[in-house]
NUMIBA-888037 format. One record per residue (C-alpha): residue number from 1; x, y, z; residue in one letter. Coordinates in nm, 2 decimals, padded with zeros to 4 digits, always signed. Example, Ala and Ser with C-alpha at 12.3 -4.5 7.8 and 13.67 -1.06 7.14 Angstrom:
BEGIN
<zafi->1	east->+01.23	north->-00.45	up->+00.78	bafi->A>
<zafi->2	east->+01.37	north->-00.11	up->+00.71	bafi->S>
end
This chain:
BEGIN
<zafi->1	east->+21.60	north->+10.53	up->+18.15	bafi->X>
<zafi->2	east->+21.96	north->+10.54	up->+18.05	bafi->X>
<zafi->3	east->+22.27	north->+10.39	up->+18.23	bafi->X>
<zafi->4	east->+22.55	north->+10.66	up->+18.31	bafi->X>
<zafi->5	east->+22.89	north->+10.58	up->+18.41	bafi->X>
<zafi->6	east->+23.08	north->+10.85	up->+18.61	bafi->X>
<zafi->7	east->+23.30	north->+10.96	up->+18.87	bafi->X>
<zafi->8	east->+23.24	north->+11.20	up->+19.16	bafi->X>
<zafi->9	east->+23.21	north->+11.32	up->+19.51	bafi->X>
<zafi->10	east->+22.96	north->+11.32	up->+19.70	bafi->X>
<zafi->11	east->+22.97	north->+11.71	up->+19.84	bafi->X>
<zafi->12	east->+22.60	north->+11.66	up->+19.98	bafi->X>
<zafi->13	east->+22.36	north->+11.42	up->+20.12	bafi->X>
<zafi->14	east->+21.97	north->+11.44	up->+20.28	bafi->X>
<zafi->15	east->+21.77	north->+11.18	up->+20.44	bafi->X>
<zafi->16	east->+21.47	north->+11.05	up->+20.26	bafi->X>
<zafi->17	east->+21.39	north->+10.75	up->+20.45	bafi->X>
<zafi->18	east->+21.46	north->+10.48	up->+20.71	bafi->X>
<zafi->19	east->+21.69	north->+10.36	up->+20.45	bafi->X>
<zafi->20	east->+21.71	north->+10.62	up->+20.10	bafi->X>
<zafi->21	east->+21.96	north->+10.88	up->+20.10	bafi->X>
<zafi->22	east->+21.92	north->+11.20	up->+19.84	bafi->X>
<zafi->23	east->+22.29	north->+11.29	up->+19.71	bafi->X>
<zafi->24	east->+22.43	north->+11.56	up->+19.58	bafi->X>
<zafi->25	east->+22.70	north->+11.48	up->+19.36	bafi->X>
<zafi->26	east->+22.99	north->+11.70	up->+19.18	bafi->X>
<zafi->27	east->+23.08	north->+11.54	up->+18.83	bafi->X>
<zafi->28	east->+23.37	north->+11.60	up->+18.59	bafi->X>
<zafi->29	east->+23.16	north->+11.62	up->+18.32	bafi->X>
<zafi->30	east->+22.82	north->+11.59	up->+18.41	bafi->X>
<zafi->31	east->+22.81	north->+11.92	up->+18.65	bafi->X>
<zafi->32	east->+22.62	north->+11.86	up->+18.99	bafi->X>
<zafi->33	east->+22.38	north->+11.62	up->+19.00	bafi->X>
<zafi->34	east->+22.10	north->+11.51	up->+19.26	bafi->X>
<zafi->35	east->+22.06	north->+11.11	up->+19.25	bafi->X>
<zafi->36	east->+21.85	north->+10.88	up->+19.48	bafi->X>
<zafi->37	east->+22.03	north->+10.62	up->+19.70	bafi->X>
<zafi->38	east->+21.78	north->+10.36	up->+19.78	bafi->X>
<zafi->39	east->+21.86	north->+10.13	up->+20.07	bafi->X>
<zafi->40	east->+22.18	north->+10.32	up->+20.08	bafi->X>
<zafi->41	east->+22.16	north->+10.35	up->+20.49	bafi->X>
<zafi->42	east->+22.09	north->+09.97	up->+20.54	bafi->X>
<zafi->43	east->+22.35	north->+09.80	up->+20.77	bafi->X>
<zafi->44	east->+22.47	north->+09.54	up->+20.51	bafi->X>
<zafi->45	east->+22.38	north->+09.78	up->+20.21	bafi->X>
<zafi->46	east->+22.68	north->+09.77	up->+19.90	bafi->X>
<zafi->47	east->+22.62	north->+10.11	up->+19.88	bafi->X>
<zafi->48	east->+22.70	north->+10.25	up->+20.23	bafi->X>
<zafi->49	east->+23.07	north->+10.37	up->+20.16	bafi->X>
<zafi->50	east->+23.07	north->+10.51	up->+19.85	bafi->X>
<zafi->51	east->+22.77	north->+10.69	up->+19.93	bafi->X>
<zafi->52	east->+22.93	north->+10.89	up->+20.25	bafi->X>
<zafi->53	east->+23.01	north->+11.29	up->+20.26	bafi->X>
<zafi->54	east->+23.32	north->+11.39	up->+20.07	bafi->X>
<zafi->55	east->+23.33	north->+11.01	up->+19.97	bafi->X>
<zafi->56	east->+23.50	north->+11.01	up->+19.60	bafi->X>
<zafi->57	east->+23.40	north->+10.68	up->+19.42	bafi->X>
<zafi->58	east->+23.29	north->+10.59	up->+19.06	bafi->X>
<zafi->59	east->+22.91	north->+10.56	up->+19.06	bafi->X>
<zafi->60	east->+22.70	north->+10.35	up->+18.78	bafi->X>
<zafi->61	east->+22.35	north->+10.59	up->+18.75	bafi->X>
<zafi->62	east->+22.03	north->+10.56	up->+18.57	bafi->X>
<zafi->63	east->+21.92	north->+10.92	up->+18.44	bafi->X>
<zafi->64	east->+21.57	north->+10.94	up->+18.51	bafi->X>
<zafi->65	east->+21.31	north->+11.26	up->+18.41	bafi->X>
<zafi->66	east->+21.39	north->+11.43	up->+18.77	bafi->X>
<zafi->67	east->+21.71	north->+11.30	up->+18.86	bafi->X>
<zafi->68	east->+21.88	north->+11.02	up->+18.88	bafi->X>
<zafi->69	east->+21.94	north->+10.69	up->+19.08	bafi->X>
<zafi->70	east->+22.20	north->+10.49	up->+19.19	bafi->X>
<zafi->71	east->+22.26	north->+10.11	up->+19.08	bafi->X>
<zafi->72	east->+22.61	north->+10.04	up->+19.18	bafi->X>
<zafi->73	east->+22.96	north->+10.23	up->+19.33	bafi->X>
<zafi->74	east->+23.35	north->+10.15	up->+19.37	bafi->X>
<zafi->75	east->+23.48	north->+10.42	up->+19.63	bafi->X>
<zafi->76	east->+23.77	north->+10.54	up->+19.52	bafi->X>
<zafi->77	east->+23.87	north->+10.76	up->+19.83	bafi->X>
<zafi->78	east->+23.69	north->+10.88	up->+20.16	bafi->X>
<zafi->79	east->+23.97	north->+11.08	up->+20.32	bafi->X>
<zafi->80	east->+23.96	north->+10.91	up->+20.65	bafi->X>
<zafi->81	east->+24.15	north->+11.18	up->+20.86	bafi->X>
<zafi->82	east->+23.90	north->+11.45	up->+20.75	bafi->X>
<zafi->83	east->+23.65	north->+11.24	up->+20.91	bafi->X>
<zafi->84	east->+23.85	north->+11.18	up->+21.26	bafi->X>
<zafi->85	east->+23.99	north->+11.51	up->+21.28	bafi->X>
<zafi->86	east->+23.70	north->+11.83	up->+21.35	bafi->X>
<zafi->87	east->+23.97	north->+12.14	up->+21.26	bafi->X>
<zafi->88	east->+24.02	north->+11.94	up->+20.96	bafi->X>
<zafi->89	east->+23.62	north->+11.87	up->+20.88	bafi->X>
<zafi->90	east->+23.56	north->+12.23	up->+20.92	bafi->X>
<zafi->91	east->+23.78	north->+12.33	up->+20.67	bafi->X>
<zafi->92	east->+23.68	north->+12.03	up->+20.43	bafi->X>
<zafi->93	east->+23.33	north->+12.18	up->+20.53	bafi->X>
<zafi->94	east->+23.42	north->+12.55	up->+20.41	bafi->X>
<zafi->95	east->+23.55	north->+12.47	up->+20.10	bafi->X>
<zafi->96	east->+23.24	north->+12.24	up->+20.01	bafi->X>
<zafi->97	east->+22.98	north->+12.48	up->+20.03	bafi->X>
<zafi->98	east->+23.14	north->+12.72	up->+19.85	bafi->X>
<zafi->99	east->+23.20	north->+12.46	up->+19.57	bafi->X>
<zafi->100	east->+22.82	north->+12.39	up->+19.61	bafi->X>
<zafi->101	east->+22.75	north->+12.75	up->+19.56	bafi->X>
<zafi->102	east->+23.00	north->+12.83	up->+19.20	bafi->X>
<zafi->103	east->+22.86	north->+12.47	up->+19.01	bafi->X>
<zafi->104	east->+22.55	north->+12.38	up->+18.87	bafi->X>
<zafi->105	east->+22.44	north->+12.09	up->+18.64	bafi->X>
<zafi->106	east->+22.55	north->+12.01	up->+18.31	bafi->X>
<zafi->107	east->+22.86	north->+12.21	up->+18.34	bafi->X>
<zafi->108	east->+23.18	north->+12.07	up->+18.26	bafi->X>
<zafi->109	east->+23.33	north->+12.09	up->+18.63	bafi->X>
<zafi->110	east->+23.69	north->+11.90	up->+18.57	bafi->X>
<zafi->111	east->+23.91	north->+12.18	up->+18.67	bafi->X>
<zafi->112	east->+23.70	north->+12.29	up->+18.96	bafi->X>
<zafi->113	east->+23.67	north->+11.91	up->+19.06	bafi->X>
<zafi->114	east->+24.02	north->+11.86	up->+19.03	bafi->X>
<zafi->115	east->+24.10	north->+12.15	up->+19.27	bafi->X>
<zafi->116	east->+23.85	north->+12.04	up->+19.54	bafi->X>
<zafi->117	east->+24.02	north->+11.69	up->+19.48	bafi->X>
<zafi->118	east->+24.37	north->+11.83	up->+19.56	bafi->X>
<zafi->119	east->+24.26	north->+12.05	up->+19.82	bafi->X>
<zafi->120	east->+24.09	north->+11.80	up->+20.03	bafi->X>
<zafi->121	east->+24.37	north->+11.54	up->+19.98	bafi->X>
<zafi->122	east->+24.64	north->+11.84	up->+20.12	bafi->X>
<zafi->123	east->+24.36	north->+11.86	up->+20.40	bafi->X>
<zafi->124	east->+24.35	north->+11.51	up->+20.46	bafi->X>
<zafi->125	east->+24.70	north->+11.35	up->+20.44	bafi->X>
<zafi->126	east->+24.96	north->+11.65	up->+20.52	bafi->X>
<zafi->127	east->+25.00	north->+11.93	up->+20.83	bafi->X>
<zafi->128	east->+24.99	north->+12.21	up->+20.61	bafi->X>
<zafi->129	east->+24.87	north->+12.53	up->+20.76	bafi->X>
<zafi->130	east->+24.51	north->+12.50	up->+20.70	bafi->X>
<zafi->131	east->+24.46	north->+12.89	up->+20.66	bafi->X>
<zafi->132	east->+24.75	north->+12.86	up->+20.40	bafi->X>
<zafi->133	east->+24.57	north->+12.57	up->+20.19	bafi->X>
<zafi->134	east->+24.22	north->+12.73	up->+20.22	bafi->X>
<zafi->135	east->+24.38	north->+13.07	up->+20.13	bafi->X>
<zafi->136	east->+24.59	north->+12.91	up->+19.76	bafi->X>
<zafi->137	east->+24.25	north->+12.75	up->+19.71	bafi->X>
<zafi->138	east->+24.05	north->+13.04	up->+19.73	bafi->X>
<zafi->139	east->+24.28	north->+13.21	up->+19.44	bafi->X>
<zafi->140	east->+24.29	north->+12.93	up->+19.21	bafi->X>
<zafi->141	east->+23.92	north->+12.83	up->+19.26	bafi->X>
<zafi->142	east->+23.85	north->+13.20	up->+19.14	bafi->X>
<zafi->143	east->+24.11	north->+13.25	up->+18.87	bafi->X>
<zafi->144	east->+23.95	north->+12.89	up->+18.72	bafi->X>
<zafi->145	east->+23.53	north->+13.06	up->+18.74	bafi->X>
<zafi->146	east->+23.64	north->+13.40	up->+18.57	bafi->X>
<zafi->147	east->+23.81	north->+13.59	up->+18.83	bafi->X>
<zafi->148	east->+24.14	north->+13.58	up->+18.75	bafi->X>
<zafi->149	east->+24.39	north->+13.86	up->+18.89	bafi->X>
<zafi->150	east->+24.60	north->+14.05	up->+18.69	bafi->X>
<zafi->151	east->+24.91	north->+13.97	up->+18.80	bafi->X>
<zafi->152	east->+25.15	north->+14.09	up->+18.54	bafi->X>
<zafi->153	east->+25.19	north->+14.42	up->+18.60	bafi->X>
<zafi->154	east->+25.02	north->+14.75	up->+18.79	bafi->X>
<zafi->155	east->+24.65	north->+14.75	up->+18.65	bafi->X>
<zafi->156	east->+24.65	north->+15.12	up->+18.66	bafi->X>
<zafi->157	east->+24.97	north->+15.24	up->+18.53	bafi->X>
<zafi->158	east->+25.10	north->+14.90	up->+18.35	bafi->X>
<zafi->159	east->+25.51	north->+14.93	up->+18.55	bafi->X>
<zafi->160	east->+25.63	north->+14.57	up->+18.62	bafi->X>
<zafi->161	east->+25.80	north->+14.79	up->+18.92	bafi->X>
<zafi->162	east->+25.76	north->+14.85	up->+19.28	bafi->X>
<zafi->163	east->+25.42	north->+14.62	up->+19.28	bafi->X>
<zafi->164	east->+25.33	north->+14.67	up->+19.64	bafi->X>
<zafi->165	east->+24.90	north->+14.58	up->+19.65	bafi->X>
<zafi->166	east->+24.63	north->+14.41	up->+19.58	bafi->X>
<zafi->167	east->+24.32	north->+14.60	up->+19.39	bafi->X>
<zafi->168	east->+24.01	north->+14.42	up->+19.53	bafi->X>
<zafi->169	east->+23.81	north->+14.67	up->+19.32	bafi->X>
<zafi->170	east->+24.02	north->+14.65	up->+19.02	bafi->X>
<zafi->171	east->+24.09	north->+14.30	up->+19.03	bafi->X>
<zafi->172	east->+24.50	north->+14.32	up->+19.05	bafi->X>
<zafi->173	east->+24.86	north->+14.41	up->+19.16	bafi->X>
<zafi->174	east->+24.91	north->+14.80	up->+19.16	bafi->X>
<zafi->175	east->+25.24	north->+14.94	up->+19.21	bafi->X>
<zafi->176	east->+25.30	north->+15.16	up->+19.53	bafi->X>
<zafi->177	east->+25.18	north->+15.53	up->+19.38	bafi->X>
<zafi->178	east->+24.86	north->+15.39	up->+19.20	bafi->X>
<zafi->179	east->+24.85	north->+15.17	up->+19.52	bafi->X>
<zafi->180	east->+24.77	north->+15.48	up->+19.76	bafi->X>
<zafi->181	east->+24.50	north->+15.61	up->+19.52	bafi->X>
<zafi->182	east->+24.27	north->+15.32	up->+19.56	bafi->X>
<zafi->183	east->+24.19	north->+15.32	up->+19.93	bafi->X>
<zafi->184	east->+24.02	north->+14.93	up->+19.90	bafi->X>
<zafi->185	east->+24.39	north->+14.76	up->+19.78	bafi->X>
<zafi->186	east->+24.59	north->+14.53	up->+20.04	bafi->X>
<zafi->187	east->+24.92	north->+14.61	up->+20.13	bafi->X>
<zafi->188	east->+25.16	north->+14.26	up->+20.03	bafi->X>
<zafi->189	east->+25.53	north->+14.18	up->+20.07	bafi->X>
<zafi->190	east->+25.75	north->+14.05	up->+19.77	bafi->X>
<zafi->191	east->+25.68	north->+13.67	up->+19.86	bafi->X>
<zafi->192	east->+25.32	north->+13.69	up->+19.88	bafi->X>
<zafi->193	east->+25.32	north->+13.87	up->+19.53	bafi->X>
<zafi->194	east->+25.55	north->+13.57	up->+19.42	bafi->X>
<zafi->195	east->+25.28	north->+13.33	up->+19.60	bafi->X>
<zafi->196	east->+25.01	north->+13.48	up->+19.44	bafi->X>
<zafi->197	east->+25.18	north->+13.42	up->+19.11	bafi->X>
<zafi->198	east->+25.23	north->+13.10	up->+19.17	bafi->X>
<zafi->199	east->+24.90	north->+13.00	up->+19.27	bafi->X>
<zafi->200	east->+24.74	north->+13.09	up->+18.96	bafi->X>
<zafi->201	east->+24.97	north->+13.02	up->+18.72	bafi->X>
<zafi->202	east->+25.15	north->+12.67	up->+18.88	bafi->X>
<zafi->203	east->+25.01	north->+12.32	up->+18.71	bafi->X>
<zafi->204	east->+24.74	north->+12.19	up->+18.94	bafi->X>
<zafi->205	east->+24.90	north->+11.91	up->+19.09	bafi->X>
<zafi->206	east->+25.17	north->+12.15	up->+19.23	bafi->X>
<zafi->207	east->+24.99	north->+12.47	up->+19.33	bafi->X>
<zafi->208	east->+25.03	north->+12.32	up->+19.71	bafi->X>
<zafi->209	east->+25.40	north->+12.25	up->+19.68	bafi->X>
<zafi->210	east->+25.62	north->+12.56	up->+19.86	bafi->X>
<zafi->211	east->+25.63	north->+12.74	up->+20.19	bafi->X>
<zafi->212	east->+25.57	north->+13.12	up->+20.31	bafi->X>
<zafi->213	east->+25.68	north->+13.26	up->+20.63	bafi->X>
<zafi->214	east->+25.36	north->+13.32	up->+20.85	bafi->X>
<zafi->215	east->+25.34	north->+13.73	up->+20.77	bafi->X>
<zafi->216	east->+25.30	north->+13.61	up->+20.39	bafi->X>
<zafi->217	east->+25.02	north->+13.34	up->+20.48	bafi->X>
<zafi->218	east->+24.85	north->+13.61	up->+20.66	bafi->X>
<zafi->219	east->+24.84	north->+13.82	up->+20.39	bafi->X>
<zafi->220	east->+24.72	north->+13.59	up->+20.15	bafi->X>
<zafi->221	east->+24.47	north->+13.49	up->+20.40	bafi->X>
<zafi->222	east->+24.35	north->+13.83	up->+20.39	bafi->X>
<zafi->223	east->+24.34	north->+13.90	up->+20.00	bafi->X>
<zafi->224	east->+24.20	north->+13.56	up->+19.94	bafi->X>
<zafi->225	east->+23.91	north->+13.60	up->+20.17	bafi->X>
<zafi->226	east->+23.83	north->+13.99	up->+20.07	bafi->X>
<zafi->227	east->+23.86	north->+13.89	up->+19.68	bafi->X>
<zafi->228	east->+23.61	north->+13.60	up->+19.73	bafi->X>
<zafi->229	east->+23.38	north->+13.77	up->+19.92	bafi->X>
<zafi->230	east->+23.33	north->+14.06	up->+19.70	bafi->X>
<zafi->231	east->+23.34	north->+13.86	up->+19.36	bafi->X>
<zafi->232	east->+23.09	north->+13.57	up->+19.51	bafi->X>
<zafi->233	east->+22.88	north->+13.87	up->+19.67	bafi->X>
<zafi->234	east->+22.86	north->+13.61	up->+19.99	bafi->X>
<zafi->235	east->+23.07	north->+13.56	up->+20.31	bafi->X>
<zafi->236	east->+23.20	north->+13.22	up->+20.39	bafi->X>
<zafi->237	east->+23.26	north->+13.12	up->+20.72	bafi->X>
<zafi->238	east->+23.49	north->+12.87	up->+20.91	bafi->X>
end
């Protein structure tokens, strides 16, 4: 066996025993990884915080031929108002499994991590519009796993003008005539457009940093869901 030293958080956990817990871990750079708690759900056990759902910590592992197993964890961050708030669980809840579903082990995971990261600390700690938060991490979640949007120009005709929808089938804007011809784009205002450009191309740390009026938050909830659905070939629900 070989000692491992790595950050992570926890975005699954099973019962084994009275007192073993089976985790499911997302990694920066080890992907997702299943590791064995033991004693993790004894009363006095070291291990009990850092070994929570959603708890990020720094975990010391030993890499066995199945999986691995826990020896020691620092917890680093267990986002306390997710935990006493249920409208703010269910969302944490959401976004989880659909990181669950889009990693896999030994895949380098830092950007994706980094946006879960984020996302759940905007859940956590501010009053954000929830819809709004779930909606810019949808986008960027996506345009980080290979489905980024064209968002320079119409993907039919190439004009930087009059960019008026969202091609779910074409994966892009689309100015208002090519727009019309593709029955499956979504109608969008000037700030969600803006938004959308943000969202993908804004530094990570400050992708949550600006306002929409409610019409634009709608219609980014709209595109965000619709996008994800058809390019995850799975419907997520709330």
């Amino acid at each position: 066996m070989r000692t491992v030293k790595t950050k992570g958080v926890i975005i699954a956990e099973k019962v084994m025993s009275d007192f073993d817990k089976m985790l499911t871990i997302l990694t920066p750079n080890l992907g997702k990884i299943e590791c064995v708690a033991k004693g993790s759900r004894r009363p006095k056990s070291l291990l009990m915080a850092g070994t929570q759902f959603l708890c990020f910590g720094e975990y010391i592992l030993y890499k066995g031929s199945d999986n691995y197993s826990m020896n020691s964890c620092e917890t680093i961050e267990l986002f306390y108002n997710i935990r006493t708030d249920l409208d703010k669980l269910k969302y944490a809840v959401y976004i989880t499994k659909i990181i669950n579903d889009v990693t896999t082990e030994n895949q380098n995971n830092y950007k994706v991590l980094q946006l879960y990261l984020n996302t759940l600390y905007v859940i956590s700690n501010t009053d954000k519009d929830l819809d709004f938060v779930i909606s810019i991490f949808r986008l960027r979640l996506l345009s980080i796993i290979g489905y980024r949007p064209e968002i320079r120009e119409c993907k039919t005709c190439k004009t930087k003008e009059n960019i008026t929808r969202f091609s779910i089938m074409d994966n892009g804007f689309k100015c208002e005539a090519c727009g019309k011809q593709d029955k499956g784009s979504i109608s969008m205002n000037e700030t969600t457009k803006d938004a959308m450009r943000y969202i993908i191309l804004a530094e990570s740390k400050k992708i949550f940093s600006f306002q929409i009026p409610k019409e634009s938050i709608e219609e980014l909830k709209i595109i965000s869901k619709v996008y994800l659905t058809e390019k995850l070939e799975k419907e997520y629900k709330i």
